[in-house]
PDB file of N, CA, C and O in Angstrom:
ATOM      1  N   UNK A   1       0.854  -1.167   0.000  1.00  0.00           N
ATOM      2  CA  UNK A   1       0.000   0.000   0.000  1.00  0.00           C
ATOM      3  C   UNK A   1       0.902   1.234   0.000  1.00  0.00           C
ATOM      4  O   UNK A   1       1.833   1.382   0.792  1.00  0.00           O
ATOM      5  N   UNK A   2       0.457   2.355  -1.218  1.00  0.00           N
ATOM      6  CA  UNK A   2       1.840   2.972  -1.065  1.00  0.00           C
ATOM      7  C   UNK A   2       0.723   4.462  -0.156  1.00  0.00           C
ATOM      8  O   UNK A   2       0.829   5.677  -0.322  1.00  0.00           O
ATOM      9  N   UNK A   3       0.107   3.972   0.424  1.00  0.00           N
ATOM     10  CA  UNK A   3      -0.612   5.702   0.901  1.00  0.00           C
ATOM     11  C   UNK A   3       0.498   6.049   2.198  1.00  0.00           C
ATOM     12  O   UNK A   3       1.309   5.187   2.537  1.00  0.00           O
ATOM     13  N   UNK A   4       0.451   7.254   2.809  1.00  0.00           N
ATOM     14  CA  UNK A   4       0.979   8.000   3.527  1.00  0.00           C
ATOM     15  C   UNK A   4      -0.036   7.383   5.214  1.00  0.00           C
ATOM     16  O   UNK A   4      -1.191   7.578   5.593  1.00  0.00           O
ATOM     17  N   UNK A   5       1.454   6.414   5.958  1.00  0.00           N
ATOM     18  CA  UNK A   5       0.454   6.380   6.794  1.00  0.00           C
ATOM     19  C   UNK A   5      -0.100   7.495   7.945  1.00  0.00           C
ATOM     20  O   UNK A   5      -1.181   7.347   8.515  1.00  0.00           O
ATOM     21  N   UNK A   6       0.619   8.392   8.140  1.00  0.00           N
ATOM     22  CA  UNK A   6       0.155   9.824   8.725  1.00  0.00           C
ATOM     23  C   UNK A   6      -1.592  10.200   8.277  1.00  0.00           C
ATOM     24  O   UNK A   6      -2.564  10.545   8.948  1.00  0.00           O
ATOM     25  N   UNK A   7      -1.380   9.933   6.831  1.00  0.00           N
ATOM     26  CA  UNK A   7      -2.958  10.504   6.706  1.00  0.00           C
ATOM     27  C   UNK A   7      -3.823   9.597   7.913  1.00  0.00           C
ATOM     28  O   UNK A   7      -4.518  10.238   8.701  1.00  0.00           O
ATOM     29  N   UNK A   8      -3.756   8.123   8.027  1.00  0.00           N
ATOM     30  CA  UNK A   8      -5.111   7.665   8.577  1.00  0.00           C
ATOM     31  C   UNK A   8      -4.502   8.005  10.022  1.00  0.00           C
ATOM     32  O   UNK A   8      -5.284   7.597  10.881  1.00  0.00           O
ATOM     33  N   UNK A   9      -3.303   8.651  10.613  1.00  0.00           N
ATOM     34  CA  UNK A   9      -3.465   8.869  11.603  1.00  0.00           C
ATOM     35  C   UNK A   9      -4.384  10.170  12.155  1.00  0.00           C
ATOM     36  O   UNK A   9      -5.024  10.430  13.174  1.00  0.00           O
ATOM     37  N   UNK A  10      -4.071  10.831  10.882  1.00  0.00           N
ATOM     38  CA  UNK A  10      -4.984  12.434  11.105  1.00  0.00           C
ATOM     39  C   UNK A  10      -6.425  11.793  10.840  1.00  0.00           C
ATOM     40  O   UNK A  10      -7.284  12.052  11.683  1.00  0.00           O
ATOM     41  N   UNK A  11      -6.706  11.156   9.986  1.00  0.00           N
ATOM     42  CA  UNK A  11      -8.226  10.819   9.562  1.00  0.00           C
ATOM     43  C   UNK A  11      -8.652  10.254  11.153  1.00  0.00           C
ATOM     44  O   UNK A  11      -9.832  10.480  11.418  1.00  0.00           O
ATOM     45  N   UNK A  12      -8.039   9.708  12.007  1.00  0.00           N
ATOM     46  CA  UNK A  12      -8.322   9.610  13.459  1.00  0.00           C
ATOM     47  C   UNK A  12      -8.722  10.234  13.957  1.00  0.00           C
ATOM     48  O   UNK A  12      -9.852  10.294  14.440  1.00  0.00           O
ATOM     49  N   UNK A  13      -7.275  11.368  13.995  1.00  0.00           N
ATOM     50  CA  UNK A  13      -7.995  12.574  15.199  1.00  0.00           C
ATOM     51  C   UNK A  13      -8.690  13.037  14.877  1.00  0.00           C
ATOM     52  O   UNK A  13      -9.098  13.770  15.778  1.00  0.00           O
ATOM     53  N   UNK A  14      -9.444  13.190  13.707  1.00  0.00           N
ATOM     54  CA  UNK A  14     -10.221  13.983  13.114  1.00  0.00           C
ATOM     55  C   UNK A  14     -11.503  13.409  13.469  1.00  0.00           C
ATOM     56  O   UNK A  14     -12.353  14.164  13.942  1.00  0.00           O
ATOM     57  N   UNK A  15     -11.747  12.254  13.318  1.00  0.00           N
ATOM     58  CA  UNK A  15     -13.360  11.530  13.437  1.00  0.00           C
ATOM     59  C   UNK A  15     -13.372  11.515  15.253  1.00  0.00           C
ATOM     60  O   UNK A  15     -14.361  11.635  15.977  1.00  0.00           O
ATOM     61  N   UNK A  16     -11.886  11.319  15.676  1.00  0.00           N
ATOM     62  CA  UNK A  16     -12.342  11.085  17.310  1.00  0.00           C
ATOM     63  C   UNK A  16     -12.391  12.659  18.023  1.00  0.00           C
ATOM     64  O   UNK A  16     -12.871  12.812  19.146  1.00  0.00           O
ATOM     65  N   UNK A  17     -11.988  13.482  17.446  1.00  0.00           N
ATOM     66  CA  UNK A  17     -12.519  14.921  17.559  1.00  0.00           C
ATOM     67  C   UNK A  17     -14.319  14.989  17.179  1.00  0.00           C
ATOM     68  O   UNK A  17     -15.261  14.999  17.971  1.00  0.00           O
ATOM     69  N   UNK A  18     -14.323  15.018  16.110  1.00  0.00           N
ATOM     70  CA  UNK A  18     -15.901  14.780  15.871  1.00  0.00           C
ATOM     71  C   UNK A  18     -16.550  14.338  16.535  1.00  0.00           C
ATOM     72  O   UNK A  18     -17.425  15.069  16.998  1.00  0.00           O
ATOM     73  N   UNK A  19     -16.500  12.686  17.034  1.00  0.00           N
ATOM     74  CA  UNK A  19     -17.584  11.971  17.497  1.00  0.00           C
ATOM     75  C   UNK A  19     -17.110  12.350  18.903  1.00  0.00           C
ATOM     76  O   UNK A  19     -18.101  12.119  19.596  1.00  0.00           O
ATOM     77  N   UNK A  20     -16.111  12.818  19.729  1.00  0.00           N
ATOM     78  CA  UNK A  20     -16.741  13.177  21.193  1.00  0.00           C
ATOM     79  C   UNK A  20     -16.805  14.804  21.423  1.00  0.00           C
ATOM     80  O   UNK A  20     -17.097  15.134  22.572  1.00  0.00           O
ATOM     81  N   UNK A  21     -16.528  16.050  20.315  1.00  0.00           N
ATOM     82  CA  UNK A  21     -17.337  16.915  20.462  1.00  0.00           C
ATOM     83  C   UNK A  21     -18.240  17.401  19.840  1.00  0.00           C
ATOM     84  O   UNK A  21     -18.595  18.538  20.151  1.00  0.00           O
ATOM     85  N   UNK A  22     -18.872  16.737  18.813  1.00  0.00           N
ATOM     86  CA  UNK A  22     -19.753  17.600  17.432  1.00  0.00           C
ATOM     87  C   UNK A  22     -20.797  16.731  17.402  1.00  0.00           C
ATOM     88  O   UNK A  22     -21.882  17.260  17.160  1.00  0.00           O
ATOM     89  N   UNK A  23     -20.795  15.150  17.634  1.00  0.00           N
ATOM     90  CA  UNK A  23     -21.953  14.264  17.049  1.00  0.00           C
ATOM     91  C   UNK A  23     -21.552  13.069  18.717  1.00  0.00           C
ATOM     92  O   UNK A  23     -20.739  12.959  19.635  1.00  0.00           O
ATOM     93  N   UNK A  24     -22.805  12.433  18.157  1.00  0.00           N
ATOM     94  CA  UNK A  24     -22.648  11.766  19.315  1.00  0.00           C
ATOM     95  C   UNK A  24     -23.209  10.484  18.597  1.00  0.00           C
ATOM     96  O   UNK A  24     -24.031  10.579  17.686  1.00  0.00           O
ATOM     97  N   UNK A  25     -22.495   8.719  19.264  1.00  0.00           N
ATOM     98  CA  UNK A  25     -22.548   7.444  18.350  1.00  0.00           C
ATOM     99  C   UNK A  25     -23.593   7.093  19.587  1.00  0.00           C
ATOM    100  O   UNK A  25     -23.356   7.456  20.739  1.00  0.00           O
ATOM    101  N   UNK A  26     -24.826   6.312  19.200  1.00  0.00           N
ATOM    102  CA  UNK A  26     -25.768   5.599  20.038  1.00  0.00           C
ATOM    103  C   UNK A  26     -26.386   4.978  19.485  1.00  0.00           C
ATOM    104  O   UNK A  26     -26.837   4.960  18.340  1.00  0.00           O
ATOM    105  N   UNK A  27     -26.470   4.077  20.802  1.00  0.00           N
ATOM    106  CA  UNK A  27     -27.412   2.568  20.476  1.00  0.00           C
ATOM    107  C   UNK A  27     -28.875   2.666  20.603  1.00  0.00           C
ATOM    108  O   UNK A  27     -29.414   3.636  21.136  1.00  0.00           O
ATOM    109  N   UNK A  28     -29.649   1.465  20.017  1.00  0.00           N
ATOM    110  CA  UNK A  28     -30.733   1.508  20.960  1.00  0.00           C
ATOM    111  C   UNK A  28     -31.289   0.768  21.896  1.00  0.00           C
ATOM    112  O   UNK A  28     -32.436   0.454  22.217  1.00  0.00           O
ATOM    113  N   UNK A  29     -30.099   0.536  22.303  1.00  0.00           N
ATOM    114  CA  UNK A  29     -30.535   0.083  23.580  1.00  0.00           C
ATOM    115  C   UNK A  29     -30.107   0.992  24.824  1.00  0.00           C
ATOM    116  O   UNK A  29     -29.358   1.836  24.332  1.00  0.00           O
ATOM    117  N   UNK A  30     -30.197   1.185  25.938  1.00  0.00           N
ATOM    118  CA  UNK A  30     -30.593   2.609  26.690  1.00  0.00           C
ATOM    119  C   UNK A  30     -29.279   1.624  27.651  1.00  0.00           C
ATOM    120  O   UNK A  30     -28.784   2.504  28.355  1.00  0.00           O
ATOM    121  N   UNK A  31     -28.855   0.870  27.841  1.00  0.00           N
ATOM    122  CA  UNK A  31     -27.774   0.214  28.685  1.00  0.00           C
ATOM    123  C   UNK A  31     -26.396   0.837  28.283  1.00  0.00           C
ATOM    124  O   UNK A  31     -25.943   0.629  27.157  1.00  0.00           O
ATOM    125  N   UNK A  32     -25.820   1.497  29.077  1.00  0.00           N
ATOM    126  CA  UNK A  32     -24.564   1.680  29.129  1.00  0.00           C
ATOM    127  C   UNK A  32     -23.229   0.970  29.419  1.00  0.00           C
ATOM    128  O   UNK A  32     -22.312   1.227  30.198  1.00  0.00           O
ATOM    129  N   UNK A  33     -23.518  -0.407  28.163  1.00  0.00           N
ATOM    130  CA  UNK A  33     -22.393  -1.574  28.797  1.00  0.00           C
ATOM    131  C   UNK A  33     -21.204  -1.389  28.283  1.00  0.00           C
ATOM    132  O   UNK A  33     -20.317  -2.105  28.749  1.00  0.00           O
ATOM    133  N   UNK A  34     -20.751  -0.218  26.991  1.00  0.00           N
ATOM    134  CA  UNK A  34     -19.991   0.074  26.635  1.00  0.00           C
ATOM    135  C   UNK A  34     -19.313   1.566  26.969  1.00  0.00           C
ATOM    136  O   UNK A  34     -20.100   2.513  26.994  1.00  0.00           O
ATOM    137  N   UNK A  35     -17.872   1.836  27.231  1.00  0.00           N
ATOM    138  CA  UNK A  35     -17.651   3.109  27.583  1.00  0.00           C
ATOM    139  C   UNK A  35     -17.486   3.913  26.011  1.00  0.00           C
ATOM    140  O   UNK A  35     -16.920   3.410  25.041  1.00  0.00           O
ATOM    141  N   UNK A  36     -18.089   5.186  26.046  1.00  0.00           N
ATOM    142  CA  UNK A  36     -18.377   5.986  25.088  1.00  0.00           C
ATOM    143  C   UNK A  36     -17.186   5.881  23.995  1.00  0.00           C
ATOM    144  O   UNK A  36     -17.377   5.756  22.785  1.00  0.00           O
ATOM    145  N   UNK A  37     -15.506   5.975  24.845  1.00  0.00           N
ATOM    146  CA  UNK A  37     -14.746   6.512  24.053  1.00  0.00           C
ATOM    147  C   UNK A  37     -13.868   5.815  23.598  1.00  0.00           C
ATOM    148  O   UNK A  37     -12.942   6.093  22.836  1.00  0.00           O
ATOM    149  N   UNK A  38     -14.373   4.234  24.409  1.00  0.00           N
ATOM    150  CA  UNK A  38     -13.824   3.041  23.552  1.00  0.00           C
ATOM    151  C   UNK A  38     -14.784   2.417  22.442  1.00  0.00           C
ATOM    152  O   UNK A  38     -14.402   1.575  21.629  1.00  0.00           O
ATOM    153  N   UNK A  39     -15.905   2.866  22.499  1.00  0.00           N
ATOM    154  CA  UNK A  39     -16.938   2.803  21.363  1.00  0.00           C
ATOM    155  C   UNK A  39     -16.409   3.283  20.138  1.00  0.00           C
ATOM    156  O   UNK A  39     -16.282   2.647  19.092  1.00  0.00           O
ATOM    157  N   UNK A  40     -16.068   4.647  20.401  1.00  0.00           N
ATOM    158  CA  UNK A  40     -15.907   5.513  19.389  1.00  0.00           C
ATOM    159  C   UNK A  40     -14.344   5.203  18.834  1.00  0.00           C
ATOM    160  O   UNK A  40     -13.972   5.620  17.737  1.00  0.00           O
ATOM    161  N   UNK A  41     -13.523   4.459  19.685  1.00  0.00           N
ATOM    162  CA  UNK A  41     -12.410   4.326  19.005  1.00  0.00           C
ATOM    163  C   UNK A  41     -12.515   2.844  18.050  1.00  0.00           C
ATOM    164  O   UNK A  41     -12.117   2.737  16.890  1.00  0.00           O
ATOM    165  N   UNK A  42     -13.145   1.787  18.856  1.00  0.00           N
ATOM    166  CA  UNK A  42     -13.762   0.847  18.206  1.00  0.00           C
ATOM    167  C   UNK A  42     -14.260   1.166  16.175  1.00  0.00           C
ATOM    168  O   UNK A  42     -13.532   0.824  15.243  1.00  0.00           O
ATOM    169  N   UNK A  43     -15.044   1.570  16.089  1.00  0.00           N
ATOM    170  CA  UNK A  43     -15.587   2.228  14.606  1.00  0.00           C
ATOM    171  C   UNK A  43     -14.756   3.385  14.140  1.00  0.00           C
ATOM    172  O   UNK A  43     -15.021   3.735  12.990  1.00  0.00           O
ATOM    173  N   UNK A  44     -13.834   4.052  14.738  1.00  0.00           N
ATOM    174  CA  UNK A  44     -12.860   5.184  14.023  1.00  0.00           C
ATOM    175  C   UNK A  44     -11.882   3.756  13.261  1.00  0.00           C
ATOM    176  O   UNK A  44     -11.617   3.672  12.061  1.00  0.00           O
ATOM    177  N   UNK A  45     -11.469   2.716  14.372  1.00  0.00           N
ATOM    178  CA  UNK A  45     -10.874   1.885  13.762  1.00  0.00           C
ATOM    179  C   UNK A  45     -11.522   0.786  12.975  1.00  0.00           C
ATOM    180  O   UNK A  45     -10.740   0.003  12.435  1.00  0.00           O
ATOM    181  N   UNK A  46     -12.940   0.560  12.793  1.00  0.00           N
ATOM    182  CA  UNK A  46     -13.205  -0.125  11.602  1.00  0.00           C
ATOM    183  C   UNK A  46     -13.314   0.608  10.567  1.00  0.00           C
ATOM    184  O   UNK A  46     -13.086  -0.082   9.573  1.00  0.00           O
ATOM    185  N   UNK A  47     -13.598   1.889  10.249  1.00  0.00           N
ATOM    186  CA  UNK A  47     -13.440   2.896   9.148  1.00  0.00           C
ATOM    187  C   UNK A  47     -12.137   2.604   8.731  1.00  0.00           C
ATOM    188  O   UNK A  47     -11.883   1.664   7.978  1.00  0.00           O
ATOM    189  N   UNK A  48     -11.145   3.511   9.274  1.00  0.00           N
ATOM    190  CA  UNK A  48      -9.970   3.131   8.738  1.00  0.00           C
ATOM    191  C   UNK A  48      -9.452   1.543   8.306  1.00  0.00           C
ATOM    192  O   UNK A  48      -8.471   1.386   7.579  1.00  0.00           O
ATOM    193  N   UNK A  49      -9.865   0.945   8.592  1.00  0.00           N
ATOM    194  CA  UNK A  49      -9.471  -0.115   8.287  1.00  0.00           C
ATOM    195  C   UNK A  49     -10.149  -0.624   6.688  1.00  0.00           C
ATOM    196  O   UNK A  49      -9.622  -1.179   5.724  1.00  0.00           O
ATOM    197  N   UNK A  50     -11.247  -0.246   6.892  1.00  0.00           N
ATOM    198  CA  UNK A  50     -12.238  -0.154   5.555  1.00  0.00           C
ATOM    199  C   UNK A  50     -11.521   0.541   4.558  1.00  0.00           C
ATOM    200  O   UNK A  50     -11.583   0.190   3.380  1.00  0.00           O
ATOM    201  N   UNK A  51     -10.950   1.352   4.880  1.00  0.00           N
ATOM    202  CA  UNK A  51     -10.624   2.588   3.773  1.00  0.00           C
ATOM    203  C   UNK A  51      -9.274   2.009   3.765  1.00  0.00           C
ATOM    204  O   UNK A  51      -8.940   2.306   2.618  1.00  0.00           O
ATOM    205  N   UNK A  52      -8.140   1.301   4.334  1.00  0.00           N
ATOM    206  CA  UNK A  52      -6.924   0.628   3.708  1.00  0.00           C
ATOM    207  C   UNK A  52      -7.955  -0.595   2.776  1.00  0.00           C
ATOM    208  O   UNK A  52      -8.163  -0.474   1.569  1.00  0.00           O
ATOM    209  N   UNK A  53      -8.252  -1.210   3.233  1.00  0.00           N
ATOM    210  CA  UNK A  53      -8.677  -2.409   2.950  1.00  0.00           C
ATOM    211  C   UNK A  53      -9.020  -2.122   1.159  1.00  0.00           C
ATOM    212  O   UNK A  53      -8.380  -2.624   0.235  1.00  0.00           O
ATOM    213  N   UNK A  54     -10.008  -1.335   1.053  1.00  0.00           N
ATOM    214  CA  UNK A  54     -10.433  -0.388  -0.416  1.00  0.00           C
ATOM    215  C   UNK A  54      -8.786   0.046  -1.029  1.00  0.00           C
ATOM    216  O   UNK A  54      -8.515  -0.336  -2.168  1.00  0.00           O
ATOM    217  N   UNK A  55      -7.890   0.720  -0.360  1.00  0.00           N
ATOM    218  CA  UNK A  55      -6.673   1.075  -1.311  1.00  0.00           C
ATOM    219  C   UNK A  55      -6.078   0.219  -1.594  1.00  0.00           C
ATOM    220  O   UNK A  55      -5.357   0.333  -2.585  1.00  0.00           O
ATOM    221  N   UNK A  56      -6.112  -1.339  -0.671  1.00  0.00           N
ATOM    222  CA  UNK A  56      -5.518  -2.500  -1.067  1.00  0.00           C
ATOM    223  C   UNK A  56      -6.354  -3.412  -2.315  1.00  0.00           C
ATOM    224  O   UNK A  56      -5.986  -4.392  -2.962  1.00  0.00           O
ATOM    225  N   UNK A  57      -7.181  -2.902  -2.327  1.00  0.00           N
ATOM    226  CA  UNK A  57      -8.313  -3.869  -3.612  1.00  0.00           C
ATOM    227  C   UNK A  57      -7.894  -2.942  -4.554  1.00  0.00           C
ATOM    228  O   UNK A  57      -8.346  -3.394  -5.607  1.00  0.00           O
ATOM    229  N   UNK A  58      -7.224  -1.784  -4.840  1.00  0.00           N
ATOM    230  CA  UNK A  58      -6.688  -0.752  -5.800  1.00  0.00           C
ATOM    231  C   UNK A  58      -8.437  -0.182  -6.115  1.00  0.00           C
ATOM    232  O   UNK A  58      -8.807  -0.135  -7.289  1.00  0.00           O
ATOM    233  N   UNK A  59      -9.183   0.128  -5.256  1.00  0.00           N
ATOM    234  CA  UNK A  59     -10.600   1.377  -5.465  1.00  0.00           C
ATOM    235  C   UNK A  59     -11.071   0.496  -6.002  1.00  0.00           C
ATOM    236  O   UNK A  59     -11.783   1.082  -6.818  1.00  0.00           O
ATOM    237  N   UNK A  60     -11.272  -0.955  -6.229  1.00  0.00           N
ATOM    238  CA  UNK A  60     -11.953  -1.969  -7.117  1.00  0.00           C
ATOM    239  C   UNK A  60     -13.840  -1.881  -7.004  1.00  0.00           C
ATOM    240  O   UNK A  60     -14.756  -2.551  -7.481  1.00  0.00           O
ATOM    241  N   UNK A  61     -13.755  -0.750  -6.160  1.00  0.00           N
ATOM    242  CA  UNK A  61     -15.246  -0.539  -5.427  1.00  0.00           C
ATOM    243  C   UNK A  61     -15.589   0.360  -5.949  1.00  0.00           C
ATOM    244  O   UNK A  61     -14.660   0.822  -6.612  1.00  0.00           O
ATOM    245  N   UNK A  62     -16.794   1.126  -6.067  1.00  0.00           N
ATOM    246  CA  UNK A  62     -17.441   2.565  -6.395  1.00  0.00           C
ATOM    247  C   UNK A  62     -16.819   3.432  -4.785  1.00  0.00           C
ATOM    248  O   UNK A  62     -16.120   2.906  -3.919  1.00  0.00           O
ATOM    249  N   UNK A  63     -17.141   4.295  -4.794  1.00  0.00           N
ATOM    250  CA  UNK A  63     -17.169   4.728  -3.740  1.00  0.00           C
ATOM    251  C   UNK A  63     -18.408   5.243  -3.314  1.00  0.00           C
ATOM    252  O   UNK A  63     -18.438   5.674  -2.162  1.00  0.00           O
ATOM    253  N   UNK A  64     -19.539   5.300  -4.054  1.00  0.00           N
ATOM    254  CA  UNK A  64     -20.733   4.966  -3.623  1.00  0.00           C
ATOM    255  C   UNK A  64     -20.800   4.093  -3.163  1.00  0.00           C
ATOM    256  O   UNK A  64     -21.066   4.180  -1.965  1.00  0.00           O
ATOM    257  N   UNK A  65     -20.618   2.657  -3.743  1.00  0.00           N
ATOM    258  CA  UNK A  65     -20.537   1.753  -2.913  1.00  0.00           C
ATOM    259  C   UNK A  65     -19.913   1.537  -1.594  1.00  0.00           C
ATOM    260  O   UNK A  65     -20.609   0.857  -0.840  1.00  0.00           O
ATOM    261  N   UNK A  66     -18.635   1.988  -1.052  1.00  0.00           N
ATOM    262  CA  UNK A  66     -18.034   1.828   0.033  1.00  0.00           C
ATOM    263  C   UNK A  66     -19.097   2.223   0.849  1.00  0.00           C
ATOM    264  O   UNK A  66     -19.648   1.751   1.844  1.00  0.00           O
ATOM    265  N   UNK A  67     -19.244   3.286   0.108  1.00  0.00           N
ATOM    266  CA  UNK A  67     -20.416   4.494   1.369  1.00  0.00           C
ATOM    267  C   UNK A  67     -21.675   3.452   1.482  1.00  0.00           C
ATOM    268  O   UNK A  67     -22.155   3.411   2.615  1.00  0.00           O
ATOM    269  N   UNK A  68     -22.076   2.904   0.856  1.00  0.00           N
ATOM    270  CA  UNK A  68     -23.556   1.981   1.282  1.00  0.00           C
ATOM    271  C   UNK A  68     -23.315   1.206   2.334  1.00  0.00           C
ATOM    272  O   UNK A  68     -24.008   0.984   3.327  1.00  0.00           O
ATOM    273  N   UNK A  69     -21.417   0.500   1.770  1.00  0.00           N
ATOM    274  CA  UNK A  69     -21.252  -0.681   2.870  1.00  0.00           C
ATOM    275  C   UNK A  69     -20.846  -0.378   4.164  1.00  0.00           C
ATOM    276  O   UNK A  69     -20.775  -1.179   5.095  1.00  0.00           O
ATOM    277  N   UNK A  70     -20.531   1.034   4.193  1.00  0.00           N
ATOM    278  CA  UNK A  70     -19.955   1.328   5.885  1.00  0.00           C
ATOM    279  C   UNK A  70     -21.522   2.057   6.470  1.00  0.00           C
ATOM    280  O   UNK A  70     -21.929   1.749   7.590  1.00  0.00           O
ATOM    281  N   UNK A  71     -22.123   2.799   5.795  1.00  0.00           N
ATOM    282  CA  UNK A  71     -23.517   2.879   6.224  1.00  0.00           C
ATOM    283  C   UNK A  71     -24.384   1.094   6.941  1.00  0.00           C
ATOM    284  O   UNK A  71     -25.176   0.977   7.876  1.00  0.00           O
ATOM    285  N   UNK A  72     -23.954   0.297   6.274  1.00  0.00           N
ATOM    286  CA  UNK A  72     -25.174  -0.661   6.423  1.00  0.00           C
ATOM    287  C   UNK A  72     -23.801  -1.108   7.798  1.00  0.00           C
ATOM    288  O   UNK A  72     -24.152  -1.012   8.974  1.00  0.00           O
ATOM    289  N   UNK A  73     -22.630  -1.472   7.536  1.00  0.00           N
ATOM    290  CA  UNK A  73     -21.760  -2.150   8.373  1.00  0.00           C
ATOM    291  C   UNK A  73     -21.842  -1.600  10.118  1.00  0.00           C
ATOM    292  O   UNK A  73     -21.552  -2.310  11.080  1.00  0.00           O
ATOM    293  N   UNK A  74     -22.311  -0.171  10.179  1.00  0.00           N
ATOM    294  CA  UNK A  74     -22.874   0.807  10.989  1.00  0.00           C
ATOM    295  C   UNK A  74     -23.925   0.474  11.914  1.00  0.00           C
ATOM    296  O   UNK A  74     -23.903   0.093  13.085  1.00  0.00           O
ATOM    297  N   UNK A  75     -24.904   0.725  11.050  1.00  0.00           N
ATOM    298  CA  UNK A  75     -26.298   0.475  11.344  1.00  0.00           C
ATOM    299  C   UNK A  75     -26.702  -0.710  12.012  1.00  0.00           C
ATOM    300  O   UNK A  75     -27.268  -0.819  13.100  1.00  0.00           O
ATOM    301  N   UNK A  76     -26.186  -1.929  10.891  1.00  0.00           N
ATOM    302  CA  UNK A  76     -26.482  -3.533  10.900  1.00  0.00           C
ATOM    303  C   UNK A  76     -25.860  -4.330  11.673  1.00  0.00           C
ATOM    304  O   UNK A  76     -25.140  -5.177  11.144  1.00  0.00           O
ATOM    305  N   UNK A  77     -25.974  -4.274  13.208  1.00  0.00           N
ATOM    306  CA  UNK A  77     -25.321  -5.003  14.165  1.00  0.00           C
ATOM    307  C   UNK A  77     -25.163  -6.611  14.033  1.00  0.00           C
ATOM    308  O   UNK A  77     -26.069  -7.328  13.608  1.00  0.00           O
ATOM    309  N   UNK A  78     -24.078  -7.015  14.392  1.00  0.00           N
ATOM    310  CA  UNK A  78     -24.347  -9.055  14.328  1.00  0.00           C
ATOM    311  C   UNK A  78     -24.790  -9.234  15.721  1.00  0.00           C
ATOM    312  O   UNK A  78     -24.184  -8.651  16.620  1.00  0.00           O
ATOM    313  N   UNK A  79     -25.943 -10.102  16.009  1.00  0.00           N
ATOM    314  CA  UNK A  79     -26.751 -10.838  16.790  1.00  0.00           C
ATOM    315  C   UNK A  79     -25.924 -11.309  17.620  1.00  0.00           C
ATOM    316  O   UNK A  79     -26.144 -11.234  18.829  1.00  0.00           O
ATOM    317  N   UNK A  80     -24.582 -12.002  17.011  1.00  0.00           N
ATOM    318  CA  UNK A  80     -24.145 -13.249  18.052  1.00  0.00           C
ATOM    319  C   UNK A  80     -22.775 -13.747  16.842  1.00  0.00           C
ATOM    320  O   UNK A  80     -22.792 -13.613  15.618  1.00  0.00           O
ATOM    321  N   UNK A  81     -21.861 -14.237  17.570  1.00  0.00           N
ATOM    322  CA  UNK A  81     -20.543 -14.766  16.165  1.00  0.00           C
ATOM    323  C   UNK A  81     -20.636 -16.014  16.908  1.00  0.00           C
ATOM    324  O   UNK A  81     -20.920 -16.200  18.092  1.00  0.00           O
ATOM    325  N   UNK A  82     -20.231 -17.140  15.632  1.00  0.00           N
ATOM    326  CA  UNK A  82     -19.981 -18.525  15.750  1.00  0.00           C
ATOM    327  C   UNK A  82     -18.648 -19.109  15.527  1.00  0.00           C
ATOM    328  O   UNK A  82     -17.770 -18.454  14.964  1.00  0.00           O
ATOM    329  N   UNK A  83     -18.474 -20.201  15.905  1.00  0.00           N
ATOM    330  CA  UNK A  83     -16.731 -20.447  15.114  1.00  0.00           C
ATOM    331  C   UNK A  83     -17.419 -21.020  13.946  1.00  0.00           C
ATOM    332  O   UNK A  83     -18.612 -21.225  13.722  1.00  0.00           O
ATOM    333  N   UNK A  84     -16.018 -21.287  13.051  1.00  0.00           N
ATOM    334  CA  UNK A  84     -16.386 -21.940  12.187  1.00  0.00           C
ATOM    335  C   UNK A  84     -15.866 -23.476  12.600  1.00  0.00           C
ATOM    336  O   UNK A  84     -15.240 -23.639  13.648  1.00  0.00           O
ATOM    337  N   UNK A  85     -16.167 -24.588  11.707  1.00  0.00           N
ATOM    338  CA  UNK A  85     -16.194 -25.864  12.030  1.00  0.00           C
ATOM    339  C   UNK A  85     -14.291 -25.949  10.861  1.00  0.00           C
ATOM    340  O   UNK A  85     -14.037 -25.429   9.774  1.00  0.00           O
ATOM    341  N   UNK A  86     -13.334 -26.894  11.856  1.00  0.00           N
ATOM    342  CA  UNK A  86     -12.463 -26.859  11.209  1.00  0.00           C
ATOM    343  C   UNK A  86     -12.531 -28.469  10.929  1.00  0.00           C
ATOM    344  O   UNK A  86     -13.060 -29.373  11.576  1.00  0.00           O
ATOM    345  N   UNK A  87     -11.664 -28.469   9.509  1.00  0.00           N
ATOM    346  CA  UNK A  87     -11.041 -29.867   9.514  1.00  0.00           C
ATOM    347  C   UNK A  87     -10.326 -30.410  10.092  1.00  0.00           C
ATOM    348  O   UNK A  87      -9.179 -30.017  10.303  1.00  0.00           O
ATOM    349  N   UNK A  88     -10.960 -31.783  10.630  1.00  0.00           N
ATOM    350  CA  UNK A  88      -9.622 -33.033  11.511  1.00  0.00           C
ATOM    351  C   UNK A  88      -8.355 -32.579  10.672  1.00  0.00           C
ATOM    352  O   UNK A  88      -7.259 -33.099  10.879  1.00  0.00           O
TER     353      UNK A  88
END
């Protein structure tokens, strides 16, 4: 990957500036089992990771598209994770 890794360090401070003074990330569920600002570092780091992941496929995506899949990846919580079944 030839990007500059400084940028996704600024693309950090930048979203973790945002999300704990400008916007605020919530569930719906009203339980406070998660602390706010490990939440928010949680999804600053699946973004970025999304967005190497896309420069490593060389943009093989729309970027409309990215935007649908981190919208739905957002939104669309998993229920519960399973292992998978390995071979003897």
């Amino acid at each position: 990957m030839n990007s500059n890794p400084d940028i996704f360090d600024r693309i950090e401070d930048l979203l973790f500036q945002l999300y704990t003074q400008e916007f605020v990330l919530s569930k719906e569920t009203s339980e406070q089992l998660i602390h706010y600002e490990i939440n928010v570092a949680f999804h600053i780091s699946a973004l970025i990771g999304v967005i190497k992941y896309w420069i490593k496929q060389d943009f093989s995506y729309s970027a409309s598209f990215m935007c649908e899949q981190v919208i739905a990846n957002t939104t669309i919580s998993p229920t519960h994770v399973t292992t998978k079944k390995r071979d003897p």
